[in-house]
N, C-alpha and C positions, 0 to 999 in steps of 0.2 A: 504494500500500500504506500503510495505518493507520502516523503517525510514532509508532517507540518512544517510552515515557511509564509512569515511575515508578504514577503517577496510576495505573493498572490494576493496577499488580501489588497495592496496598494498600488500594484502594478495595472498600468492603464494600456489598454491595446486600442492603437491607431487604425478606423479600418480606413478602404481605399478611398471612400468618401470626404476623407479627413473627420468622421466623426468618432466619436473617446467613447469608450465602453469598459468595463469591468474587467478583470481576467476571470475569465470562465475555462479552468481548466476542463470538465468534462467535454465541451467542443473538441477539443484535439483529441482525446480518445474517440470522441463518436468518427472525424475525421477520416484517423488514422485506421479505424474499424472497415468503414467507405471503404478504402481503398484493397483493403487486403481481401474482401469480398468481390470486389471490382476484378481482380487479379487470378479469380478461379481457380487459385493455387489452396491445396489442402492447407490448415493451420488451426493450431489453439487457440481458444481466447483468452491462455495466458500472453502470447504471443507480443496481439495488441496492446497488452495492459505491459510488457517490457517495454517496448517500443516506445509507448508512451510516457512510463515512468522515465524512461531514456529524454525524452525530449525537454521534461520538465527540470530534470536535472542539469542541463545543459542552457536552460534559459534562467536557473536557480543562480548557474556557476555566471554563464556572461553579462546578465543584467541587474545582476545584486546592488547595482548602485544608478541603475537606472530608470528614469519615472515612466517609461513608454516601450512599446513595442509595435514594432508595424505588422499587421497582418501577412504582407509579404515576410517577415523574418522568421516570422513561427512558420509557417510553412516552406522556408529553406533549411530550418531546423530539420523537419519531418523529412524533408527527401536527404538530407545528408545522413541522419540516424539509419534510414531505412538501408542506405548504401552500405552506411559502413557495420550492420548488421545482415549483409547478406540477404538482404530480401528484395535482389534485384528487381524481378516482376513486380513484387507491387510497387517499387520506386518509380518506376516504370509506367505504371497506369494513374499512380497519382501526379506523377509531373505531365504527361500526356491529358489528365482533367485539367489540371493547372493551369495549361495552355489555353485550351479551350474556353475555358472561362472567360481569362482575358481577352480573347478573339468576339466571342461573343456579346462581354462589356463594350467595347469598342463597336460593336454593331448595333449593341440596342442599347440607347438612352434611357429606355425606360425600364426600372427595375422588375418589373411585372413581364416583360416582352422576356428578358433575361433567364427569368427564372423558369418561364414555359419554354423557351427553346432547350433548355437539361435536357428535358422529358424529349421533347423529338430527337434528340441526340440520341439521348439512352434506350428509344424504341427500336433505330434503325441499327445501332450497332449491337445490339442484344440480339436480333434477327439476324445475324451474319453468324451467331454463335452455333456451334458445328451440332448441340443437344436441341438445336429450334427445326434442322434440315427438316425432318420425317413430324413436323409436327402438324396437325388438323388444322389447314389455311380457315377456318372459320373461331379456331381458337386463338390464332394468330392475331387475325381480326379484332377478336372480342377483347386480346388481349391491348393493343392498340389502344383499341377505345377507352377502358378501363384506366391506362394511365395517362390517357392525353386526360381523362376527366379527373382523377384524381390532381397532376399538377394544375391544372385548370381554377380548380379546386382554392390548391395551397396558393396561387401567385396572384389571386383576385376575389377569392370571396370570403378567405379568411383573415383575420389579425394577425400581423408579422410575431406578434409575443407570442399568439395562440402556438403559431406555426412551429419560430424554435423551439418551444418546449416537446411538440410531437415529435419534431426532427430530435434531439436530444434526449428525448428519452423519457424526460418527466412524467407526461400524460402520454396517450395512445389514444389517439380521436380513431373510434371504428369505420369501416368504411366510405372512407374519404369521397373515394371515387363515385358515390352515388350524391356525396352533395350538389352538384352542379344539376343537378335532376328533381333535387328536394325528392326524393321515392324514402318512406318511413322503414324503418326498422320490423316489425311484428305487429300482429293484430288478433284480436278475438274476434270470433266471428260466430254470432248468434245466431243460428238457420232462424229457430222460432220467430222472433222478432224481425229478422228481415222479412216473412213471410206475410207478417203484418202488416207492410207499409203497401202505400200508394205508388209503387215504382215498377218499373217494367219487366226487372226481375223477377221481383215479388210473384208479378202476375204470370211469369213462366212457371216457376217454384210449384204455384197452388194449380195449375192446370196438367200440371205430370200426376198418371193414376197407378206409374208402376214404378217401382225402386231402381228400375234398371234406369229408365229415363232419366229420373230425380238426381241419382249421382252421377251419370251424364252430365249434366247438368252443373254440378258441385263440380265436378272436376273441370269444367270447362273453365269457371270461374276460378278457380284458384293458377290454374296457367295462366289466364290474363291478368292475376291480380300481382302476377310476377313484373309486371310493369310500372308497377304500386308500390309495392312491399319487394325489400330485397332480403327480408329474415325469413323470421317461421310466422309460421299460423295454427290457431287451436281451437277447437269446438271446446269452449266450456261443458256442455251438458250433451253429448251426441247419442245420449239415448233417447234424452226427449225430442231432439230435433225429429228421430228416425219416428218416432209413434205415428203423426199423422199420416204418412207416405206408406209407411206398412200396415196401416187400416187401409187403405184407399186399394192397396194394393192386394187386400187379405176381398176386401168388397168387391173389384174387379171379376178375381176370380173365383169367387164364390157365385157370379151374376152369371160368366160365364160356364160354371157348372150347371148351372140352376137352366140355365137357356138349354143346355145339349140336352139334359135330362129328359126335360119336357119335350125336347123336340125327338128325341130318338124313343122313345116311349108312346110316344103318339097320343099323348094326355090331352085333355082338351085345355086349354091355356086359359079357359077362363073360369074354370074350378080353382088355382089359387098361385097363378103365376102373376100376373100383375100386383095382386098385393105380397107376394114373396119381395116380388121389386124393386115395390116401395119401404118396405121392410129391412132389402139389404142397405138400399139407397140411405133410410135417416140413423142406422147404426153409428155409435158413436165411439164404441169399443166393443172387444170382442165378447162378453159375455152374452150370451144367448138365452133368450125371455122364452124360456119351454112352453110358459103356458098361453103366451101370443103366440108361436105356433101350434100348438093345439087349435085355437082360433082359427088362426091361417088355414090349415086340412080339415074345419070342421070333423075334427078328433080319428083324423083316418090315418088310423097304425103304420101302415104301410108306409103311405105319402111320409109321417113325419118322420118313420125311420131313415125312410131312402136320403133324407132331406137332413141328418144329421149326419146319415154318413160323408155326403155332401160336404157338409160345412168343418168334417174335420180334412178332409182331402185336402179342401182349399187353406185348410191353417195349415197344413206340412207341407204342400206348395207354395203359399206364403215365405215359409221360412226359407226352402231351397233356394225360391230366386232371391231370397235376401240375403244370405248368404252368397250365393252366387257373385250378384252383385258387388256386393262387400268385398269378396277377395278382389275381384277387378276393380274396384275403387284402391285399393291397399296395394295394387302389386303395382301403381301407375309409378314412373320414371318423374318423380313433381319437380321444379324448379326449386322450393323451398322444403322444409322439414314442416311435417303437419301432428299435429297435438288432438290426440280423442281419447279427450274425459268423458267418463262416465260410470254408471254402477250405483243409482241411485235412486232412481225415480222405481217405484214401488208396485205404479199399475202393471196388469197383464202385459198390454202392449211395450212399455218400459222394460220391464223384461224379459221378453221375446226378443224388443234390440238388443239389451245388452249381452243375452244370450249367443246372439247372430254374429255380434262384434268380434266377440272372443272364440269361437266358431272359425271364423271369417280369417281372423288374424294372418299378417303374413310374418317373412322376416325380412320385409322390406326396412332397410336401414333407416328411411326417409319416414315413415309414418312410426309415432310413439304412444307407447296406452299408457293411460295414468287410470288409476280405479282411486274413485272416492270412496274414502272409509270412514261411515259414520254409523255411531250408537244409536240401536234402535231401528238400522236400516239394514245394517246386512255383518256389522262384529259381532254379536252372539247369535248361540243358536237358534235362541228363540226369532231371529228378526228375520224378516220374509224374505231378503235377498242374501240370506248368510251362504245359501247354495252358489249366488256368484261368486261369492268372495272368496268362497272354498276353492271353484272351479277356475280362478285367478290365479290361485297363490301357487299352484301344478303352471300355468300357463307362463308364471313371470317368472322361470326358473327354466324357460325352454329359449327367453331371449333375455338381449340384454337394453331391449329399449320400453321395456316394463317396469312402472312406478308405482307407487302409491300416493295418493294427499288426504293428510288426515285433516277431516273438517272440522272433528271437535278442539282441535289446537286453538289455543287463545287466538292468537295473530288470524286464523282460518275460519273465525265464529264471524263473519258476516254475513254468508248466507251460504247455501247450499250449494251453489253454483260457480262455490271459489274453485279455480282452476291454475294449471301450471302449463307453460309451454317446454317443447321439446330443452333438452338438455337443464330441466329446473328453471328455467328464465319465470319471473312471475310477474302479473300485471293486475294491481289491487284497486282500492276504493279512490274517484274522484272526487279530489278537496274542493275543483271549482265550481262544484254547484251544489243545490241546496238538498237533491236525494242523494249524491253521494251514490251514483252506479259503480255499483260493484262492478259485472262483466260484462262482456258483450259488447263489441262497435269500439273500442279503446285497444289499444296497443303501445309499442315503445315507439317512442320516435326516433332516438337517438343515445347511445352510448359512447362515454371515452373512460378507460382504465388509466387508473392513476398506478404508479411504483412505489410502494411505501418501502420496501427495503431499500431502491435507494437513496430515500430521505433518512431512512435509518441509520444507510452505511455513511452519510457525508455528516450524519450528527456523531457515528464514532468516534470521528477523528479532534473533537472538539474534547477538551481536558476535564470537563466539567458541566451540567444542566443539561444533559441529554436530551431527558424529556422534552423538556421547557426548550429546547432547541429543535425536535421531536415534531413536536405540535407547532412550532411556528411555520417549520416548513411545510409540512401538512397543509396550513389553512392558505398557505401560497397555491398547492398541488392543487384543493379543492375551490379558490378562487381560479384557477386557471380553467378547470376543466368544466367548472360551473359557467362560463364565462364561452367556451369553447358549446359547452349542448346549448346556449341560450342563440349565440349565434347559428346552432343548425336550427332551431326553431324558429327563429326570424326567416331564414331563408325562404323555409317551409311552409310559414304563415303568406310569406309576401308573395306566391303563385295564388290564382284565383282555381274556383271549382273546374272550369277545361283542362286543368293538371291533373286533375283526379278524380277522371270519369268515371272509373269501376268505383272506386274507394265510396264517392259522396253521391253522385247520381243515383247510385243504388242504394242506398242507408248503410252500407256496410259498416262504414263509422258512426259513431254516435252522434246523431240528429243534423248527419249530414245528405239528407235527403230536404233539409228545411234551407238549407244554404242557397243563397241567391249569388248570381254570376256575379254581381258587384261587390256583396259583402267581402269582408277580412274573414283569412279562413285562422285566426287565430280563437273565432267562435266556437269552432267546433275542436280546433289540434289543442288548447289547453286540458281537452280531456285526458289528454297521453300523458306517457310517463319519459322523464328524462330520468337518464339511469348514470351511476358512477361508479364503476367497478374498482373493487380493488382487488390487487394484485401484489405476491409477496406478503400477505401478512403473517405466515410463521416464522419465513427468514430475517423480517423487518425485529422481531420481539427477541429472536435466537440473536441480533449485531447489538441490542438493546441492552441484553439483559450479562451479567456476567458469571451467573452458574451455570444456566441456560435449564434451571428447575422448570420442570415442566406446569406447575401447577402455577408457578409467576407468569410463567410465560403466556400461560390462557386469560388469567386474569387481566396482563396488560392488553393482549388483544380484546379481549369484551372490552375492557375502556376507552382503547381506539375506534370499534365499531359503534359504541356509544355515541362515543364524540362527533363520530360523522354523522352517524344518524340524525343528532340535535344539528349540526351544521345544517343539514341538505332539509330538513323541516321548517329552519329558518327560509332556508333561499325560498321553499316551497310559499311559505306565507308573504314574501316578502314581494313574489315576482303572481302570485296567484298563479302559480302552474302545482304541479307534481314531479318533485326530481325522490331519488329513490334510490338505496343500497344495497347495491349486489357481489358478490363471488362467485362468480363462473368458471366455467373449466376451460380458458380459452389457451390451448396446447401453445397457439403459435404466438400470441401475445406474451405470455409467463415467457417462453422461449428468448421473445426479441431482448425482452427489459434486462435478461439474468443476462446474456452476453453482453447488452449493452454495460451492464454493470461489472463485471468481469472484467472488460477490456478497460472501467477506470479504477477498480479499486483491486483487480488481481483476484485470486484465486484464496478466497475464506470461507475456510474449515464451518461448514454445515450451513454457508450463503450461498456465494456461488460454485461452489465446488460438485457441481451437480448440473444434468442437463435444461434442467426448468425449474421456474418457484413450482414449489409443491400447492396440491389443493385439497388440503384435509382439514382435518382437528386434531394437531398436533397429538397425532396418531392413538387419539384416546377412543373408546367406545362406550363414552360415558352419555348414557344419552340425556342426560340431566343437562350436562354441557354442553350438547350438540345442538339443544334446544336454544340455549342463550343464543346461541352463534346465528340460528336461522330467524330467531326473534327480533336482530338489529337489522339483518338483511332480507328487508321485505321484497325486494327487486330479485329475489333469490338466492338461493345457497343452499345446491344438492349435496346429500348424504348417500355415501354409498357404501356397503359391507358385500364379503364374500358368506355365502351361507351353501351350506352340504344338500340339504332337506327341505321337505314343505314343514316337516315338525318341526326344524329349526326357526324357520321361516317366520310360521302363527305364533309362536311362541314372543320374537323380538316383534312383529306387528303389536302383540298386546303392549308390551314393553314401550313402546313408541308411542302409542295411544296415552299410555298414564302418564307419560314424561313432555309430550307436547310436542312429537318431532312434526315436522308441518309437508318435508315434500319427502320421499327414500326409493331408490333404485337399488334392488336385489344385483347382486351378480353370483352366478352361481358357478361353485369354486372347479367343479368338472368341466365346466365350456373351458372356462380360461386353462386350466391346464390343458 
């Protein structure tokens, strides 16, 4: 790790501009990191973090008495170290950008023209690279587009502060490349309620009478809503959604039995087929009035056997094509990851879908089951859907994209219809209005993950007041990134409803079917959630703490996640939106931050001496504790355990249930091995 030195705290660098700035040592790691990436040559990322501590030493030893440095010096530092450490190539590719740059300053005046022409640089000459040859010209393409819109992006629509700090490491603004489009992050999506409105959806929705057509339908929409939305998507309640569609579809064919019957029997049709018709026609569920058929056959035995047999044909036909259906909904190829909760709703039809679902299942990576688990409805035996839950807990032991959410959890007691999206993401009650909708029509709009280990590791190096050095950085992290989702929400507000045809024309968002072409669409996007991930919080308490007791070290992270939570409640009152705390499992993200940190503070014992920040609970399975943790991060924060058995299985569900855990993905410890 870089020795403390005065020398940085006072030292002023001159850029080309002639304008005076700080010395920011981590810049020259991220830099010198640039290049050795740039250079396609294998290396460690203690590598960078030599190199660099190398440069620093060398600007320690030459300018010890000096009030300035020029941007040009620091970076003749870097190509002379890289030389005289053998690491020709990348000397090589960073004095060749070096070039460049300057060629390009000299072209464009304008700093913004500058900073997009990188990005065209860095497209055509990535495309020359010998692993692009045999690559899919449509991936090519996409890829293209993708980063002219991301730097697009960083050189014009965002703040230059926002910017370095993503460039460096600080924050991680999520998919950049989709801001120049304003397209939201995730959304729930209510069939029920949309089916409700006055919109032209709606009225395709209510006029399908078979399941086959219905998720036809569904699936149509969820491809084009990839135009919209560039995350996932989740059916809160997808057992209720399915009840109407599979009455309709239980009625069809049941009318259709009822028609051949009569007609291949040669009955006379006016003995009791019309009012059979009318009878299947105003059914509102499947229970069947024995003694209105009686009525119906004027009590003729025969008629009403034949006619029961009938009507159970058409419920096991019912279920095939719903089933049927279902797999072919489930095995689609979807743009996003899609979320079907359910396991709840109590009537016949209700459970006949959630029956069909689990039936249906595939092991399509892209679609994920959450089963709601609530008292009274299906965890004891006594409760009338305990046979789903039973017939779950066998089911989410065959894959690994199988969850649970327990509803009776404090944080999960608003209504029945709390739900989680793929990978744990969760999207709770809106602040900005006066009912405070829970689901449905609301989604994320935007995320950016903060590094709290490396605020942790730069307060290390400080002699004293960690903490209190801790938190100050912290509330810069969380002023930046708070500062960074407000401007993707301006963006997003400042398009009109022609931007988001599927999304609002349809109702699909919340009461954006009421939206007029002129209104501010910040009427209906304050329903979302702006979300702040963090990232590193075991490593950040392990550079914190100095025995690394595991039972300090939980307690300091609950205080952290506290702390943010009270921060991000504030912004929330303060801006009348909803921002929100999460830990996710994002591989590539944890990946960038820990090398980016590596390459400035070197390689530390149980920080970055590993290939990613971890994402656990400081490997306890205390589920008392697990609860706190998912308690401050209401925007999410998945738990997952290896388990042998279904006994193993029921057993840690009871256990979850009396301790509060709120979202849990089984992995079952046979697959992985």
């Amino acid at each position: 790790m870089a020795s403390q030195s005065t020398i940085f705290d006072t030292l002023i660098v001159v850029k080309r501009s002639g304008q005076r700035t700080t010395f920011q040592e981590e810049k020259i790691a991220i830099a010198i990191q640039k290049a050795f990436n740039s250079s396609k040559i294998a290396y460690k990322d203690e590598d960078v973090n030599k190199i660099y501590e190398q440069v620093l030493n060398t600007i320690k030893k030459e300018y010890k008495d000096r009030k300035t440095i020029n941007i040009e010096n620091i970076q003749d530092i870097i190509e002379e170290t890289l030389k005289s450490k053998g690491f020709q190539e990348v000397y090589h590719c960073f004095s060749v950008y070096r070039e460049q740059r300057n060629i390009s300053r000299k072209t464009f005046v304008v700093k913004q023209q500058h900073k997009f022409l990188k990005a065209i640089e860095r497209l055509g000459l990535n495309n020359l690279d010998e692993s692009n040859f045999n690559a899919n010209p449509g991936e090519i393409q996409k890829k293209f587009g993708n980063t002219i819109s991301y730097e697009f992006a960083k050189a014009y629509l965002l703040d230059n502060k926002i910017i370095r700090s993503h460039d460096d490491g600080q924050i991680f603004i999520h998919s950049i490349e989709t801001i120049p489009t304003s397209i939201i992050d995730s959304m729930e999506l209510d069939l029920q309620e949309i089916e409700s409105l006055d919109t032209k959806l709606a009225s395709k929705l209510r006029e399908k009478t078979t399941i086959t057509s219905y998720l036809i339908e569904i699936n149509n929409l969820l491809r084009t809503l990839a135009t919209e939305i560039h995350g996932n998507v989740t059916f809160p309640h997808f057992d209720v959604d399915l009840k109407n569609i599979i009455l309709k579809q239980f009625k069809k064919t049941l009318e259709d039995y009822s028609n051949l019957y009569f007609t291949t029997t040669q009955l006379d049709k006016n003995i009791a087929y019309d009012k059979i018709t009318k009878y299947i026609y105003n059914l509102t569920d499947l229970e069947i009035d024995k003694n209105e058929l009686s009525r119906i056959f004027q009590n003729n035995q025969f008629l009403e056997l034949a006619f029961h047999t009938i009507i159970q044909t058409s419920l096991s036909d019912t279920k095939k094509l719903t089933i049927e259906a279902l797999k072919n909904f489930f095995s689609f190829n979807y743009p996003m990851c899609i979320g079907i909760n359910f396991g709840t709703d109590i009537s016949l039809l209700g459970r006949i879908a959630s029956n069909c679902i689990m039936k249906a299942k595939t092991q399509n990576p892209k679609i994920h089951f959450f089963f709601k688990v609530k008292k009274g409805i299906n965890l004891q035996e006594k409760d009338i859907n305990y046979d789903l839950y039973k017939t779950y807990q066998s089911l989410s032991l065959s894959s690994n994209f199988c969850y649970y959410v327990f509803l009776d959890t404090k944080f999960n007691q608003y209504a029945e219809e709390t739900c989680y999206f793929p990978f744990g993401q969760r999207v709770m009650e809106d602040n900005t209005t006066l009912d405070k909708k829970i689901v449905g029509g609301k989604g994320n709009l935007a995320t950016v993950s903060i590094d709290l280990a490396r605020i942790a590791l730069k307060c290390q190096k400080k002699d004293h007041n960690n903490m209190k050095n801790f938190y100050s950085e912290l509330d810069q992290a969380l002023q930046l990134a708070t500062e960074a989702l407000l401007t993707c929400f301006d963006l997003e507000c400042s398009r009109n409803s022609k931007n988001f045809p599927i999304l609002l024309n349809n109702g699909l968002w919340h009461d954006g079917d009421k939206i007029k072409e002129t209104d501010r669409l910040r009427k209906v996007f304050k329903h979302g959630i702006l979300t702040v991930n963090c990232c590193g919080l075991e490593e950040a308490c392990i550079a914190l703490t100095k025995n690394n007791e595991k039972n300090e070290m939980i307690e300091m992270a609950l205080h952290i996640l506290n702390y943010i939570n009270k921060q991000l409640k504030d912004k929330s009152n303060n801006n009348n939106l909803n921002f929100t705390l999460s830990i996710n499992n994002d591989e590539i993200i944890s990946t960038i931050f820990k090398k980016q940190d590596t390459a400035i503070y070197g390689k530390v014992t149980k920080v970055t001496d590993k290939d990613k920040y971890q994402f656990n609970y400081f490997n306890t399975n205390d589920l008392s504790t697990i609860a706190k943790f998912q308690k401050y991060t209401l925007g999410g924060h998945l738990y997952t355990r290896k388990i042998a058995n279904t006994k193993e299985l029921d057993h840690l569900l009871k256990e979850m249930v009396n301790n509060n855990i709120g979202c849990f993905r089984p992995i079952n410890k046979a697959m992985e091995s």
